[in-house]
C-alpha positions as CSV (number, residue, x, y, z in Angstrom):
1,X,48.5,-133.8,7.5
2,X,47.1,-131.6,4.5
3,X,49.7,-130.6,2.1
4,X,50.1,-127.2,0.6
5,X,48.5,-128.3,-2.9
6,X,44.9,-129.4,-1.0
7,X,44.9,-125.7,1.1
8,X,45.7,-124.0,-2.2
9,X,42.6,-125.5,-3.9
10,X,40.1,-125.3,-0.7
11,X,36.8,-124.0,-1.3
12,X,35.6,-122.0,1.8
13,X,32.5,-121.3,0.4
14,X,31.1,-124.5,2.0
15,X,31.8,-123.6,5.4
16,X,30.2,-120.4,4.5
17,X,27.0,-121.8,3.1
18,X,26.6,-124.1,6.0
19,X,26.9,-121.2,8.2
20,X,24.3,-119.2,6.2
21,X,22.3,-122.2,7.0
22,X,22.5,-122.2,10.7
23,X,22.4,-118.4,10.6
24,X,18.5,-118.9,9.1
25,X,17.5,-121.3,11.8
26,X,18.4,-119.1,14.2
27,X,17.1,-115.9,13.1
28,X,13.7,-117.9,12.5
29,X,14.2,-119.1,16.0
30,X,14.1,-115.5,17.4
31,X,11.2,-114.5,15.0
32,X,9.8,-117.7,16.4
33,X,10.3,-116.6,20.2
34,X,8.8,-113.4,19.4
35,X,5.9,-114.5,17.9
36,X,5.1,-117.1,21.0
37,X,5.7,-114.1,23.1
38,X,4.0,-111.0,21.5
39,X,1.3,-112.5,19.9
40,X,0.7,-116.0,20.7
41,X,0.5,-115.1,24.5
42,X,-2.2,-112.5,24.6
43,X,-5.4,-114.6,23.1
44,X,-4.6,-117.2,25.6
45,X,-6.2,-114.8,29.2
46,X,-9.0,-113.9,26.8
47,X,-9.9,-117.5,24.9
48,X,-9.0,-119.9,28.4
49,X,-9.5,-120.1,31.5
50,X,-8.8,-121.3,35.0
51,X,-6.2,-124.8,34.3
52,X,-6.8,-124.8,30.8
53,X,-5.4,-121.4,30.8
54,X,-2.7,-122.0,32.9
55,X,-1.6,-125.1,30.8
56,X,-1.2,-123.2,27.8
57,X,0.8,-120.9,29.5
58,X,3.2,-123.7,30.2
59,X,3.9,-124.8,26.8
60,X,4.2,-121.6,25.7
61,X,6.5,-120.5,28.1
62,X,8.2,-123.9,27.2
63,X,8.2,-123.2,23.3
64,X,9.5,-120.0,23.9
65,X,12.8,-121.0,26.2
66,X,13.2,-123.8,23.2
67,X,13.3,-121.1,20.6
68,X,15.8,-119.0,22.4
69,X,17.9,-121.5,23.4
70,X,18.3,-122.9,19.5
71,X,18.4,-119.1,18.4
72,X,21.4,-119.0,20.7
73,X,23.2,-122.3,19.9
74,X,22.5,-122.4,16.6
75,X,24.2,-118.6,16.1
76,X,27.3,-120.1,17.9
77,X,27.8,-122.5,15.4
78,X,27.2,-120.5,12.4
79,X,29.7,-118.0,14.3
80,X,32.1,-120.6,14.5
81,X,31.7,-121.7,10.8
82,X,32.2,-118.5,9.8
83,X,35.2,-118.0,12.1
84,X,36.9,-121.0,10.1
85,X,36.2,-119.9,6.8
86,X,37.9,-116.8,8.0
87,X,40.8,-118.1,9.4
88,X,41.3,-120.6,6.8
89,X,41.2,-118.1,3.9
90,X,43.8,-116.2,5.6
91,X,46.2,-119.0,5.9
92,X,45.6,-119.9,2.2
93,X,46.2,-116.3,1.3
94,X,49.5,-116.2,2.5
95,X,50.5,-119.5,1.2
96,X,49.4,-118.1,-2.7
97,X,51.2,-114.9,-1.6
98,X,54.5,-117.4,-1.0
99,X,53.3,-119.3,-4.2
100,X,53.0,-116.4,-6.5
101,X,56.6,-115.2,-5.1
102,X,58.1,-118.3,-6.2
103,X,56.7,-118.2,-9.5
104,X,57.8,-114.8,-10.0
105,X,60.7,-115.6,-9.6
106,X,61.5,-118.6,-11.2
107,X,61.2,-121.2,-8.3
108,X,59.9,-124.0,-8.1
109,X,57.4,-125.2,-5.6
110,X,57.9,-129.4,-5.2
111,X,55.2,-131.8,-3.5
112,X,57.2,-132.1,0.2
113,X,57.1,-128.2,0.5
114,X,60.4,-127.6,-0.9
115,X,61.9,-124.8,-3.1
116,X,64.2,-125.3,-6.0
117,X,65.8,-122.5,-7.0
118,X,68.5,-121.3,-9.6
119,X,72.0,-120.7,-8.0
120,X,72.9,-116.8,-8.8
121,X,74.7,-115.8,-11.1
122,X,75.3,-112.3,-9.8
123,X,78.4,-113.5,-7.0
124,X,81.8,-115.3,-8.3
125,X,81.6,-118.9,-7.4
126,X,83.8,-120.6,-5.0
127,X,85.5,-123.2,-6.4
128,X,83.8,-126.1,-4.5
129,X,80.0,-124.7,-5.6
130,X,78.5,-126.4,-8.7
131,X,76.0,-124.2,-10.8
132,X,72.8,-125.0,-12.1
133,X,69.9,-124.9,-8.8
134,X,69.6,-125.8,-5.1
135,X,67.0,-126.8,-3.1
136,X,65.8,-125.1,0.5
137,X,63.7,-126.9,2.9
138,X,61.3,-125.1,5.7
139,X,63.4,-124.7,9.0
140,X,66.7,-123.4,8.0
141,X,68.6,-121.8,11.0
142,X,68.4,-118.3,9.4
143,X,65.3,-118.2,6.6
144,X,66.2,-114.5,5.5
145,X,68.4,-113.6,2.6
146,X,72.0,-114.9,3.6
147,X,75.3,-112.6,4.5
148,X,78.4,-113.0,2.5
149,X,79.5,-115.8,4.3
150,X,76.5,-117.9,3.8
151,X,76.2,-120.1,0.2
152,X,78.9,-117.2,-0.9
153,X,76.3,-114.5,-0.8
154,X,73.6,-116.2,-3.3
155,X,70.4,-114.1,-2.4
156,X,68.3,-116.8,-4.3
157,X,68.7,-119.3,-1.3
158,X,67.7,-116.9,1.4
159,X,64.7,-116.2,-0.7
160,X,63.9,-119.7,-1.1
161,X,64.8,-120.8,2.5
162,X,61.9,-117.9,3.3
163,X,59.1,-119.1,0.9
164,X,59.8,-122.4,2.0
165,X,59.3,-121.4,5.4
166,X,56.1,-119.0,4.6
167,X,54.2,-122.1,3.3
168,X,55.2,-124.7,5.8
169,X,54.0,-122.1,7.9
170,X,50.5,-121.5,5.9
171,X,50.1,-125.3,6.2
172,X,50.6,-125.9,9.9
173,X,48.7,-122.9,10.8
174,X,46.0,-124.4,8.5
175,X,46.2,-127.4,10.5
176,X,45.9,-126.1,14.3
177,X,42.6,-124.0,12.7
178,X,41.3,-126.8,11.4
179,X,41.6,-129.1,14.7
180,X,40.7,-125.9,16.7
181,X,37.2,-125.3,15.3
182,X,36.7,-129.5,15.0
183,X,36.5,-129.5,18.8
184,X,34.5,-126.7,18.9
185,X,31.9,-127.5,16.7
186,X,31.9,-131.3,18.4
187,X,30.6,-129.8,21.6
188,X,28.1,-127.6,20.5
189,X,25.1,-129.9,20.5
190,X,22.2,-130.6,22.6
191,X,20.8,-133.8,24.3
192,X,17.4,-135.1,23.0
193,X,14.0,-134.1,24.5
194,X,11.8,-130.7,24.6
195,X,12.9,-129.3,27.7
196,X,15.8,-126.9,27.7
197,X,17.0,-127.7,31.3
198,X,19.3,-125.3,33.8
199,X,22.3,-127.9,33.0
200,X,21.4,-126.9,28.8
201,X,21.9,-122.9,29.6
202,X,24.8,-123.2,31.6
203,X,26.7,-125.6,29.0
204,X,25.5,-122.9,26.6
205,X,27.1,-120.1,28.5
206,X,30.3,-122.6,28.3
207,X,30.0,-123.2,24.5
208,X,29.5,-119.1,24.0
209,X,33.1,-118.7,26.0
210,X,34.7,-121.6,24.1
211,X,33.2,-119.9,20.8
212,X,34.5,-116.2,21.7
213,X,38.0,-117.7,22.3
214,X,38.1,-119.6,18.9
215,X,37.0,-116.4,16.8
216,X,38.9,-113.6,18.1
217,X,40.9,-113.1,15.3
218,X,37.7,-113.0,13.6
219,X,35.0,-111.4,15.9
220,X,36.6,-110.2,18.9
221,X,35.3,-108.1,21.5
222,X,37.5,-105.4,21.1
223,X,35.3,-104.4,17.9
224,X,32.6,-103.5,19.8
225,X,32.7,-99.7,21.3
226,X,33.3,-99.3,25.1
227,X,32.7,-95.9,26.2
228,X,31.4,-94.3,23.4
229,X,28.3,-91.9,22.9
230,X,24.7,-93.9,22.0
231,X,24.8,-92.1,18.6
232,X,28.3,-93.7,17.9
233,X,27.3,-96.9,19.2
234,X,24.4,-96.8,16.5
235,X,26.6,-95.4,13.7
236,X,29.1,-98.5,15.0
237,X,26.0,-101.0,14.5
238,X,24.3,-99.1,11.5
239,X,28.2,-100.1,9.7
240,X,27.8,-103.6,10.3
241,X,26.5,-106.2,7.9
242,X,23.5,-107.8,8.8
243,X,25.4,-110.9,9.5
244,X,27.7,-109.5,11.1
245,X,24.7,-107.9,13.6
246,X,23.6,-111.4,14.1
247,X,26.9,-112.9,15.1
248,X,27.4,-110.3,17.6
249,X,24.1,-110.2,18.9
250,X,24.7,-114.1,19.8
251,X,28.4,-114.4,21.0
252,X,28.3,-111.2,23.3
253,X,24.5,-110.7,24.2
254,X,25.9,-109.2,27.3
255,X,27.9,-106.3,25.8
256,X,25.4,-105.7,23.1
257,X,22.2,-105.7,25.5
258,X,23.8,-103.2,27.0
259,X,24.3,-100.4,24.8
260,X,22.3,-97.6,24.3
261,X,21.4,-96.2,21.0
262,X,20.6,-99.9,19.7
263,X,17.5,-100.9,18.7
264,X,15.1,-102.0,21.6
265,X,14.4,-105.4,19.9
266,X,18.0,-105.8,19.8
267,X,18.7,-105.5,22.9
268,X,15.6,-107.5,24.3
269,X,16.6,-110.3,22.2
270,X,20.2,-110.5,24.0
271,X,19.3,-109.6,27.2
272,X,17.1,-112.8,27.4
273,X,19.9,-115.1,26.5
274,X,22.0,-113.0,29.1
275,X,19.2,-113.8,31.9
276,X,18.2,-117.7,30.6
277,X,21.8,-118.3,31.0
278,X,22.3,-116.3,34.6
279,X,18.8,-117.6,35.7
280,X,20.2,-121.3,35.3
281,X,23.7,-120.7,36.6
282,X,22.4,-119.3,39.6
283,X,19.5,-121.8,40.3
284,X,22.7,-124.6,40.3
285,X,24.5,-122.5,42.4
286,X,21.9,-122.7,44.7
287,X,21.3,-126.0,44.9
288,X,24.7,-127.2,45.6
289,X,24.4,-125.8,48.7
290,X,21.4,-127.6,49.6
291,X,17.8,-127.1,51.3
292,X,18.3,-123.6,53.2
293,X,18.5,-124.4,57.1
294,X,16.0,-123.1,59.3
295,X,17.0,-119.7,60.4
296,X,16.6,-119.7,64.3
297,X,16.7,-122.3,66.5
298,X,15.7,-123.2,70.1
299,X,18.0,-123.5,72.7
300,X,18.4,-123.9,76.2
301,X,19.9,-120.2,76.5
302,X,16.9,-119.0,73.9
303,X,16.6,-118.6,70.5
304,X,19.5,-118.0,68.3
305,X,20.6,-117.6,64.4
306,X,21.0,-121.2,63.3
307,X,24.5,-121.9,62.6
308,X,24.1,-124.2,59.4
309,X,22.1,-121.3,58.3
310,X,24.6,-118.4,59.1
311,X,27.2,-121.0,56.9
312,X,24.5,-121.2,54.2
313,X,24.0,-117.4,54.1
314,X,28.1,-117.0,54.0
315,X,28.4,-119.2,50.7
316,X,26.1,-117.0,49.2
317,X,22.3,-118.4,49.8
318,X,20.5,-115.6,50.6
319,X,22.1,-113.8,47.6
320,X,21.1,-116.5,45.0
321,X,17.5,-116.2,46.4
322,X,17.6,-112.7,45.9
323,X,18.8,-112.7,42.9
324,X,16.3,-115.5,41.8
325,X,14.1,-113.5,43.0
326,X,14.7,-110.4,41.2
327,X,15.0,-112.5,37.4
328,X,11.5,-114.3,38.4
329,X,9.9,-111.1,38.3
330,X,11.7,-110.4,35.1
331,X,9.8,-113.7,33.5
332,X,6.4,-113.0,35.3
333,X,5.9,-109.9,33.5
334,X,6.9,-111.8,30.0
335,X,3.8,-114.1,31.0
336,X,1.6,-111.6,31.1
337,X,1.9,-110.1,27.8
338,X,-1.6,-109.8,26.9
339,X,-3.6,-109.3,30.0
340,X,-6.2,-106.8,29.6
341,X,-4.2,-105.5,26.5
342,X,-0.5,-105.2,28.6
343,X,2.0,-104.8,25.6
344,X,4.9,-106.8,25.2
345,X,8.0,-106.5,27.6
346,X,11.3,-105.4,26.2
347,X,14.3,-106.1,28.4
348,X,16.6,-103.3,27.5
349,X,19.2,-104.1,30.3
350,X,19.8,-106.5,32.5
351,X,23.2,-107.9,34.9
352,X,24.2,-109.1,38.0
353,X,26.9,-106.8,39.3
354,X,26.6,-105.4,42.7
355,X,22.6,-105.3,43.7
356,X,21.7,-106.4,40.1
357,X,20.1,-104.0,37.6
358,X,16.9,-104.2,35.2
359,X,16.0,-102.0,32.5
360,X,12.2,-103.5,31.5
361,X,10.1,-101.6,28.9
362,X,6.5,-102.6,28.5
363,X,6.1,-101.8,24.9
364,X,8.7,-100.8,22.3
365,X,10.0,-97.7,23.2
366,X,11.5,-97.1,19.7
367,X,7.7,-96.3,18.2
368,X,6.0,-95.2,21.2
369,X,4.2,-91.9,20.6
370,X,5.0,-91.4,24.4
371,X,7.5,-93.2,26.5
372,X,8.0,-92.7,30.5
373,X,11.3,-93.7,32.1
374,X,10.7,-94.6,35.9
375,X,14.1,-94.0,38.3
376,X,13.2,-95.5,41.6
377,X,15.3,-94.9,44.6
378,X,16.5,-96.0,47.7
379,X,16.6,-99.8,48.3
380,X,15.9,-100.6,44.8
381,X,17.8,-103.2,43.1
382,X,17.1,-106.5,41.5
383,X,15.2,-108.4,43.9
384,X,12.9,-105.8,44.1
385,X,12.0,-105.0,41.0
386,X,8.7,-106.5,40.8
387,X,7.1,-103.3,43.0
388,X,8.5,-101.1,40.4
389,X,7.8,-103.0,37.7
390,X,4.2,-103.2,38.7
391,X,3.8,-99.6,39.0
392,X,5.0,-99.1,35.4
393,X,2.6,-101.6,34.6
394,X,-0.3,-99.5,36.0
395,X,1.1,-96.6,34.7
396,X,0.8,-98.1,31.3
397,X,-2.7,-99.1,31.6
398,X,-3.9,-95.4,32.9
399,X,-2.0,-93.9,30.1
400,X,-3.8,-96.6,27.7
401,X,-6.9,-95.5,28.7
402,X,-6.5,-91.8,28.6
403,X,-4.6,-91.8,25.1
404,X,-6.0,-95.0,23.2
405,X,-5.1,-93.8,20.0
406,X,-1.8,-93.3,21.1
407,X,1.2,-95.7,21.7
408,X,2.9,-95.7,25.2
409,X,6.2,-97.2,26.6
410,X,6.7,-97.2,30.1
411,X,10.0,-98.1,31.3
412,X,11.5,-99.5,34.7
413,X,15.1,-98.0,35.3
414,X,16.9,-99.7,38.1
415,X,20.2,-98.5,35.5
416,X,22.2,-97.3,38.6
417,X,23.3,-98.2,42.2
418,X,20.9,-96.7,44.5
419,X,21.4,-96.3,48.2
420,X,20.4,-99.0,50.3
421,X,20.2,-97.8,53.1
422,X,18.1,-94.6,54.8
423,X,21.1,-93.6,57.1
424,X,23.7,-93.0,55.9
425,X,23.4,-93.9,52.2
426,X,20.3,-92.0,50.8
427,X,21.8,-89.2,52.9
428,X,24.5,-89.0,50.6
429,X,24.9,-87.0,47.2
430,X,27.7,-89.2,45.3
431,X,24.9,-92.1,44.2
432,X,22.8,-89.4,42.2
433,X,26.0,-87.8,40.5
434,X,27.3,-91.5,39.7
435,X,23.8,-92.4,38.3
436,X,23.2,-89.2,36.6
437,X,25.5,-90.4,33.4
438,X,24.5,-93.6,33.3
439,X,20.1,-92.2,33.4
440,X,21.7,-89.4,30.6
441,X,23.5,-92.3,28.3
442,X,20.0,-94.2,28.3
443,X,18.1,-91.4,27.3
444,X,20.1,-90.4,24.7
445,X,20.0,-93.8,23.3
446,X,16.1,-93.6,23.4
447,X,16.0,-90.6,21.5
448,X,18.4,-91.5,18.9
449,X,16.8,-94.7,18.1
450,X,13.5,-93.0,18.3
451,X,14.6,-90.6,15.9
452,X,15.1,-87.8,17.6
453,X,13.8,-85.4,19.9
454,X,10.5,-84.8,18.5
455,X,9.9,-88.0,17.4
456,X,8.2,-89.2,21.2
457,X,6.9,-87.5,24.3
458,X,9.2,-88.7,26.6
459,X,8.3,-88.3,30.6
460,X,11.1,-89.2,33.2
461,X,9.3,-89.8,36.7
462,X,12.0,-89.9,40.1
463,X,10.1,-91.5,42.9
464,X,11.9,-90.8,46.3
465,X,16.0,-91.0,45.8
466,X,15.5,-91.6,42.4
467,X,14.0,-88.2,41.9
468,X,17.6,-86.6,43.4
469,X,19.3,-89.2,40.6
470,X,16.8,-87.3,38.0
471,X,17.9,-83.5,38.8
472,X,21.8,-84.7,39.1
473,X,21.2,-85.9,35.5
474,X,19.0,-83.1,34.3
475,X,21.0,-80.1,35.7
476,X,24.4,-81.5,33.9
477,X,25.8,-79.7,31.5
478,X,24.5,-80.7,28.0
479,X,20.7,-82.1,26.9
480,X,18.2,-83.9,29.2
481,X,16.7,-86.2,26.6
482,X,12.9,-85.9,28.0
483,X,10.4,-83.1,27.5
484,X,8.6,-83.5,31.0
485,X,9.6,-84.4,34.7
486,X,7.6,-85.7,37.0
487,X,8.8,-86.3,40.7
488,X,7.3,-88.3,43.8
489,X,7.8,-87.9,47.5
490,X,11.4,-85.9,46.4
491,X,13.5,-85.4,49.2
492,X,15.2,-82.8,47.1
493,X,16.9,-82.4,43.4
494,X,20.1,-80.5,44.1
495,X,18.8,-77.6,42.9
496,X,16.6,-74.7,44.3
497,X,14.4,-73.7,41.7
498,X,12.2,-76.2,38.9
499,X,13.5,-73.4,36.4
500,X,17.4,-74.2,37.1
501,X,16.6,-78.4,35.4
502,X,16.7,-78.6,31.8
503,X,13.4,-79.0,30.8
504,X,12.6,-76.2,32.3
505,X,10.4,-74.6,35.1
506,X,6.9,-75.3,33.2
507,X,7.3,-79.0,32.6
508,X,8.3,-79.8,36.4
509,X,5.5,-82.1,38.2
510,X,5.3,-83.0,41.6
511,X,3.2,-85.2,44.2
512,X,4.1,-85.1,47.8
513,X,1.0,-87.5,49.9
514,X,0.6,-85.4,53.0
515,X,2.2,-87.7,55.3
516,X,5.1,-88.3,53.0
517,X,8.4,-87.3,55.5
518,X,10.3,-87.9,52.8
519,X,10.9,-84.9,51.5
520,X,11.4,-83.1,54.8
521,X,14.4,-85.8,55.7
522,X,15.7,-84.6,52.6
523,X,15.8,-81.1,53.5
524,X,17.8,-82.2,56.8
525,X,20.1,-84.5,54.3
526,X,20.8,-81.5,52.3
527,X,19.5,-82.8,49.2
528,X,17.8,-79.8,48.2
529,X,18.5,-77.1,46.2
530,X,19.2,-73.4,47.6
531,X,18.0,-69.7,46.4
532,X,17.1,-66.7,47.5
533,X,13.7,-66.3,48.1
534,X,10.4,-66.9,50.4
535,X,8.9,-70.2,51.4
536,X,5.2,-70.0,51.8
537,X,2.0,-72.5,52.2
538,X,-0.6,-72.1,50.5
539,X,0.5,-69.0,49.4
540,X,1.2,-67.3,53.3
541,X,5.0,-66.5,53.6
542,X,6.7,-68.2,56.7
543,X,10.7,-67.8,55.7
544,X,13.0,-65.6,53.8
545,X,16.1,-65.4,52.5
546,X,18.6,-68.0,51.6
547,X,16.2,-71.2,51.8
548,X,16.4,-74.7,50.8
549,X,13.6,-76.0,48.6
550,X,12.3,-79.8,47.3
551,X,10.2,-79.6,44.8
552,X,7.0,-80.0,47.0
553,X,7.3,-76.5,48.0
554,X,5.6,-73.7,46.6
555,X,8.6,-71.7,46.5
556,X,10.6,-74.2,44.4
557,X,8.0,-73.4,41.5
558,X,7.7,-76.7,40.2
559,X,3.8,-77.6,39.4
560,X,2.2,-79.4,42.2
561,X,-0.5,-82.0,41.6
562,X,-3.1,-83.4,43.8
563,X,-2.2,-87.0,45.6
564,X,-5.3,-89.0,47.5
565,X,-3.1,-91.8,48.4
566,X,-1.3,-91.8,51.5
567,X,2.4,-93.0,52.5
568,X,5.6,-92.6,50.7
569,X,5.1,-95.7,48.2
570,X,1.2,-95.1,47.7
571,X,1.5,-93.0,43.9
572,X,0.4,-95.4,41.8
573,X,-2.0,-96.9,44.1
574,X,-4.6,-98.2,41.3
575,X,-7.4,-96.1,40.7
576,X,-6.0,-93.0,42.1
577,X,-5.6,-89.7,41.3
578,X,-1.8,-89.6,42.2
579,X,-1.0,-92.3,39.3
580,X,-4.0,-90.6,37.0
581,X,-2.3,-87.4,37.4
582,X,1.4,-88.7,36.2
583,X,-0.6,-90.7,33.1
584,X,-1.9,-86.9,32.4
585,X,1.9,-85.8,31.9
586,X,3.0,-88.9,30.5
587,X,0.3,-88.4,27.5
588,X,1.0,-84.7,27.4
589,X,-2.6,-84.4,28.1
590,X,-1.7,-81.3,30.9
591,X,-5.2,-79.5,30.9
592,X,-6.5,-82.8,32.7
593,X,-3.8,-83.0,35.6
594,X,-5.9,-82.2,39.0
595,X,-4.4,-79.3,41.2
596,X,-3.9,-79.7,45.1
């Protein structure tokens, strides 16, 4: 047990310095990740080939997992040493607050705790009570300043009954710190060996709970804003210290991933630890429930679903293996970070809930002289995300090529819950107006960490649904952070007219491939837009009056651009003119967009 004298003269500075320490080793950690990943990646498909090649990708996919994982467990720690310096210095400071009261006045302060005091002078004295001083211990009955029946009204001994009780106080809660933050720090370490392992991620998720329950008092997550507009969430970070930046970034990589107005490098670094650590948990999951049973069987009646299997499937096995799924994709376009000149992948969001979400960048958004934001629609969600994130891949190389000089970002938003379903769900208006915000809030963060609106050409593209979640977002009251729109197979934007969306009628794109129905099972969904006005094709009139439009139509006024591909999923069919057309708008290059 410490005694008041040894928290009085405790230097926390040595908890501090050892914190600073393991704060360096994981920021060089993280610069160490990014440097496997963004630099160290790409000579490898140009300089090796066939095993060779695919060798060196192993150990440095291997080398990078390493570095995030100590980036990650080394910030806990120096976290947690900086949580006990914290804590410590505040118990110390109200034990010198007690301290300094007692000397004030007069008191003294013995080894055991107790306070000697001078009996008062300023009450008549019974004629049992001595003068000269008393002594009060810590855990008097009533340690506040007495009532005239108590010691014969002496205030002196309530005040020393209370500093007595302030530093017993200091001490003790000095003491469950102390043993608090031992345990803690105990079980943050790692076995021997090179290979961070599933079993490693998931006991690091464990250590990052333990951690956040240990600091609250220190660095909770109620200091983190919830809510709030991306330009206060980057006044909020902007206010922080650096270290402070750091810590959060590592205890809450969930919460901090995801908000927009953050830097993109930021919010990559988090995310990752957020999908290591749900990768791993998930991959365990799975395999406690064992090889997956065949599906169908043979019986004598014919074949049937497999029992064992429909169990499996009930505990969740088809879900993992989506979900698996969905993060493997996530990790395949890491890996190819260099292939014919494919920029570095930012994941700017990234979760679980419902169908799973992705937000994946390929190339920082935050410098890009043109950035593209890619809504897909119905039945997107996690475990399909490498389809979309494929065609922003291709997208990125077309716009390479057209605008070499120029950097480009393109950006896979699976940000909102789209319908799953043709009937009834993509039939439906509420999952455009529910995603609308959430497209708005990430656009807004793009811009304000880009530095405005001028400061990147910024292209949103709706394919299918998505395109409905796009004119929910861009007809909403307020600003639609992009300059151009660009829509494929839309079954309809909610509004009647290109002119009525926010960037207005002359920056509204279109593709439609001829035997695309999409867009006129939107018009029988309602998903449209109505005005008054004439449809025509190809400039013959064939309805008046109160008509519904998708942007495909002539009379909605949008601009429509040629499409050789066929089908509603064939725009950025490589090598086309449908994806060379959007990489036209996308570079702001508008004079080389082909007409119908």
């Amino acid at each position: 047990m410490p005694t008041w004298q040894q928290l009085r003269d405790a230097k926390f500075t040595e908890y501090e310095d050892a914190a600073d320490g393991w704060g360096t080793v994981s920021n060089r950690a993280d610069a160490a990740r990014i440097r496997v990943d963004h630099e160290m990646a790409a000579p490898i498909h140009t300089t090796q080939k066939g095993e060779a090649q695919n060798a060196a990708k192993r150990d440095l996919t291997r080398l990078g997992r390493n570095y995030q994982y100590i980036h990650g467990e080394c910030g806990l720690v120096r976290t947690a040493l900086n949580g006990l310096a914290s804590e410590l210095a505040g118990a110390q400071k109200k034990l010198k607050q007690a301290l300094d009261e007692a000397a004030d006045l007069k008191f003294t302060v013995h080894e055991d705790g107790s306070v000697e005091y001078p009996r008062s002078t300023q009450v008549p004295m019974a004629p049992s009570t001595s003068t000269g001083t008393g002594r009060a211990e810590p855990g008097a009955p009533v340690p506040l300043l007495p009532g005239a029946g108590e010691a014969n009204g002496d205030p002196n001994k309530g005040k020393a009954e209370d500093i007595a009780e302030r530093i017993s106080q200091a001490v003790n809660s000095a003491v469950e710190i102390d043993n608090r933050y031992a345990k803690l720090l105990r079980e943050l370490k790692a076995p021997d060996g090179l290979d961070v392992t599933d079993a490693m991620l998931v006991d690091e998720a464990h250590d990052m709970g333990d951690v956040r329950k240990a600091v609250g008092t220190y660095l909770g997550k109620d200091g983190i804003p919830q809510g709030k507009s991306p330009a206060d969430n980057k006044t909020w970070w902007d206010g922080l210290s650096q270290e402070q930046r750091e810590e959060y970034q590592t205890l809450y990589p969930a919460e901090i991933g995801a908000l927009d107005g953050l830097p993109s490098a930021i919010r990559d670094s988090s995310n990752r630890i957020v999908l290591d650590e749900a990768r791993a948990d998930v991959q365990q999951k799975l395999d406690r429930l064992g090889p997956e049973p065949e599906k169908q069987i043979v019986t004598a009646g014919g074949i049937i679903t497999n029992p064992e299997w429909t169990a499996w499937n009930a505990l969740g096995g088809n879900k993992y293996k989506d979900q698996i799924k969905g993060m493997d994709a996530v990790r395949s376009r890491f890996d190819q970070t260099g292939v014919d000149g494919l920029p570095p992948a930012y994941l700017l969001g990234f979760d679980l809930k419902g169908n799973g979400h992705v937000i994946l960048a390929n190339g920082d958004p935050d410098t890009a002289d043109n950035t593209a934001v890619y809504v897909p629609g119905t039945t997107s969600k996690l475990s399909g995300a490498h389809g979309d994130i494929t065609r922003m891949t291709r997208l990125w190389n077309d716009a390479h090529s057209l605008s070499p000089g120029k950097t480009t970002s393109t950006i896979t938003w699976i940000g909102y819950d789209a319908p799953q379903s043709i009937v009834p769900e993509a039939m439906e208006r509420h999952w455009a107006y529910d995603g609308a915000p959430r497209l708005n809030s990430f656009l807004d963060g793009l811009q304000t960490v880009q530095g405005g609106p001028d400061a990147s050409h910024t292209t949103v593209i709706g394919h299918s649904y998505g395109s409905t979640t796009v004119g929910a977002a861009s007809k909403a009251p307020g600003h639609f952070a992009a300059d151009d729109i660009v829509v494929a197979g839309s079954p309809g934007m909610l509004v009647g007219d290109a002119g009525d969306l926010d960037v207005g009628k002359s920056h509204v794109w279109a593709e439609a491939a001829h035997d695309d129905l999409v867009p006129l099972g939107g018009k029988a969904a309602h998903l449209g837009g109505y005005k008054w006005g004439v449809q025509t094709w190809h400039g013959l009139p064939y309805d008046a009056g109160l008509i519904q439009t998708v942007p495909s139509d002539e009379a909605f006024g949008a601009h429509r651009m040629a499409v050789d591909t066929g089908g509603h999923s064939g725009y950025w069919d490589e090598n086309s003119t449908s994806l060379q057309n959007q990489a036209a708008v996308v570079t702001g290059r508008y004079n080389q967009v082909v007409d119908p």
